[in-house]
C-alpha positions in Angstrom: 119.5 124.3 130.6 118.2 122.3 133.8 118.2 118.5 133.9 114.2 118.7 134.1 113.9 121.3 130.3 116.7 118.7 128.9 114.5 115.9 129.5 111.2 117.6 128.5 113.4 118.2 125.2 114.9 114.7 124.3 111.4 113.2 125.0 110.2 115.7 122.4 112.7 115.1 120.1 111.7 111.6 120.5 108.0 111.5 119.9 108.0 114.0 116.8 111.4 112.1 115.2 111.4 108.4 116.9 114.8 109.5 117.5 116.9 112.7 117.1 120.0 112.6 114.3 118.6 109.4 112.7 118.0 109.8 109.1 116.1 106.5 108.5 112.1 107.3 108.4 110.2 105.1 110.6 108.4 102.2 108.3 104.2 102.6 108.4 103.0 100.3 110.6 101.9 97.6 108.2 105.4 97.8 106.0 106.4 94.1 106.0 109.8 93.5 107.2 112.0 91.1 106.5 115.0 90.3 109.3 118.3 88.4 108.9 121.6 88.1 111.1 124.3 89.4 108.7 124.1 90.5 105.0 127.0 91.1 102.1 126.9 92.9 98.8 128.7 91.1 95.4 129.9 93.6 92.2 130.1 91.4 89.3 132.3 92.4 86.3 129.4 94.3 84.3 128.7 96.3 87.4 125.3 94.3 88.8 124.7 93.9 92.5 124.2 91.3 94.2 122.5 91.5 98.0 123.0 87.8 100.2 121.6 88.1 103.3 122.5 85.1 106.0 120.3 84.2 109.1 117.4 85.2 107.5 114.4 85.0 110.0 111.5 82.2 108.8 108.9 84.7 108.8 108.6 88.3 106.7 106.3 90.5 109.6 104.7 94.0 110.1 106.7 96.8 111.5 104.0 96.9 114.7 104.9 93.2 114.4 100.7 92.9 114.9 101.5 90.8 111.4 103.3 88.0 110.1 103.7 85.4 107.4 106.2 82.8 106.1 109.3 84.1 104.6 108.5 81.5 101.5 104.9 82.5 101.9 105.5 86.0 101.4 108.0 86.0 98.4 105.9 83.9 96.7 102.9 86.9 97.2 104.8 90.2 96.7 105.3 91.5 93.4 109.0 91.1 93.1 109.8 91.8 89.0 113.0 92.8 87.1 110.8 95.0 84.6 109.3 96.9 88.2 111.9 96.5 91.2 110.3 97.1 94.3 111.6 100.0 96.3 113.3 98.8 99.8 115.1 100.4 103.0 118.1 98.6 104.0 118.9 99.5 107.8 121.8 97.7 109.5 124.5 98.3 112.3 124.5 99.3 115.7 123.8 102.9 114.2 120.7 101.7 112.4 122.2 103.3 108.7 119.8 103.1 105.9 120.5 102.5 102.4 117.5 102.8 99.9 117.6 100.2 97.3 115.3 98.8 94.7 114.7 94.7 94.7 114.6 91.9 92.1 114.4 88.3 91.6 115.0 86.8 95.3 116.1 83.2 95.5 115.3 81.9 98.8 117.2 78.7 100.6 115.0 78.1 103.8 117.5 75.1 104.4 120.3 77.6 105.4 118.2 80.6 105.9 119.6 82.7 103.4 118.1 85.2 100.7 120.0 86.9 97.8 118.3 89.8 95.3 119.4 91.9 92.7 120.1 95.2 93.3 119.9 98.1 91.1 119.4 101.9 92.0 123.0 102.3 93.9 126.2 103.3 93.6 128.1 99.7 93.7 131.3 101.5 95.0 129.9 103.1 98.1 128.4 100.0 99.5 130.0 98.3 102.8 131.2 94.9 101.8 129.5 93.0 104.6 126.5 94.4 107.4 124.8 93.0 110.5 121.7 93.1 112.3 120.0 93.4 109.2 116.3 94.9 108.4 114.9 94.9 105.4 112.0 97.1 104.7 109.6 96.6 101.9 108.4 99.8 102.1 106.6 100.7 98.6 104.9 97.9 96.6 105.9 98.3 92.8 103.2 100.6 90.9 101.1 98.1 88.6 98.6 98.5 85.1 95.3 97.4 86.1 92.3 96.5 83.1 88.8 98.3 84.2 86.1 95.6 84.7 82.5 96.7 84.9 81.5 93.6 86.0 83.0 90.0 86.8 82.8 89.4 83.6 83.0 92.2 81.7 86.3 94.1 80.9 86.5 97.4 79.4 88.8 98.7 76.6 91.2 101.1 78.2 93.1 99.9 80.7 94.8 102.2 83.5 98.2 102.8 85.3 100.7 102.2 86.4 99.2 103.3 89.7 100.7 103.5 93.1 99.8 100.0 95.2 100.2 98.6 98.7 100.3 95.8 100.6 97.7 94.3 102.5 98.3 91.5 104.9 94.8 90.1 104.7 95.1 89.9 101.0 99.1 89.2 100.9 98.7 91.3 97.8 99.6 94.4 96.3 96.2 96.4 95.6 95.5 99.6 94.6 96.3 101.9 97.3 93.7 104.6 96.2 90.3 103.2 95.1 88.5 106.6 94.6 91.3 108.0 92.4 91.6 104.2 90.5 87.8 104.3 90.2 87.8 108.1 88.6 90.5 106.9 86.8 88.8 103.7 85.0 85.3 106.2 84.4 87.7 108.5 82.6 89.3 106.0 80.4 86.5 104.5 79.6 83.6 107.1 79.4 81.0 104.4 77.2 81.8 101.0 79.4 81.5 103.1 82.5 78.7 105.5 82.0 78.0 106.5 85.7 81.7 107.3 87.0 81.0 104.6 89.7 80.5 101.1 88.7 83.8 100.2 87.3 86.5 99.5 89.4 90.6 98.3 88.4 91.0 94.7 88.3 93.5 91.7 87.0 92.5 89.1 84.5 94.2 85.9 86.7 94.1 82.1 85.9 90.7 80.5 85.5 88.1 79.5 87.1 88.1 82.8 89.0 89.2 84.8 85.6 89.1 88.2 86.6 90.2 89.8 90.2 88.2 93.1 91.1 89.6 95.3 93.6 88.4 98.5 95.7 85.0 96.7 95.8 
């Protein structure tokens, strides 16, 4: 094969792959990403895992890195939960390898730029004791129960989920990721509160004075 055909290929192989013999998918555009300069993995007697990252850059930011946010700013807004771990890619090394990992209950320490989680959703005794060049990619919010509201104040019987959710920078939320289906979804629930398979839509009931969060509106 000529130099020329070889290089027609690899810049193939590039554009349809972002890279040829790398397993890792490339993260959406808006998947938030959290950096840090070295990371380690703890086994505790009963088996849990324990992820410490170290370095840990001061903001969490989109994989177009068009977005960004504080790192405390950003915990605080995704959905972390022991009862729903949030799915996560864990790409590291020189070599970029992945690990796919579910997330719980982070505990930052800005002071000394370090983040720990609890892991679950791995084989403890195939992870490498320590990484670097860390990225941590946030790739899946946690699916989530939603009530059906037909109006601001008024919240029907059947609720709905768990249904698939993303994040949304402008937001720095979790909302549902398809309204239609959510919307088709309430209507069907809730046949009597939602009598023209339109008006209701998912919502939250939150912390007065707002009360009740509608989404897909």
């Amino acid at each position: 094969m000529g130099a020329y055909a070889k290089g027609c290929l690899l810049f193939l192989c590039f554009a349809l792959f972002a890279g040829c013999g790398n397993d890792s998918p490339a993260p959406t555009d808006e998947t938030p990403v959290l950096k840090a300069s070295t990371g380690s993995f703890a086994v505790d007697g009963q088996g849990m895992v324990r992820l410490s990252l170290a370095g840990i850059q001061g903001k969490a930011v989109s994989a177009d890195g068009s977005q960004s946010v504080g790192t405390a700013e950003f915990l605080n807004a995704y959905p972390f939960s022991a009862d729903s771990p949030s799915p996560a890619g864990l790409v590291f090394g020189s070599n970029r390898q992945r690990i796919d990992l579910m997330l719980a209950n982070p505990i930052y320490d800005s002071a000394n730029a370090n983040l720990q989680f609890d892991v679950s959703g791995v084989d403890p005794q195939g992870l490498p004791p320590s990484i670097d060049t860390v990225e941590l990619r946030l790739e899946s919010c946690p699916d989530q129960n939603y009530v059906c509201a037909w109006s601001d104040i008024t919240v029907c019987d059947s609720s709905i989920g768990p249904v698939g959710t993303c994040w949304q920078w402008l937001s720095l939320s979790c909302d549902p990721c398809d309204c239609s289906a959510d919307i088709q979804l309430c209507a069907e629930a809730n046949p009597q509160c939602c009598p023209d398979h339109g008006g209701c839509l998912p919502a939250k009931i939150v912390p007065p004075p707002q009360g009740l969060q509608r989404y897909c509106l």
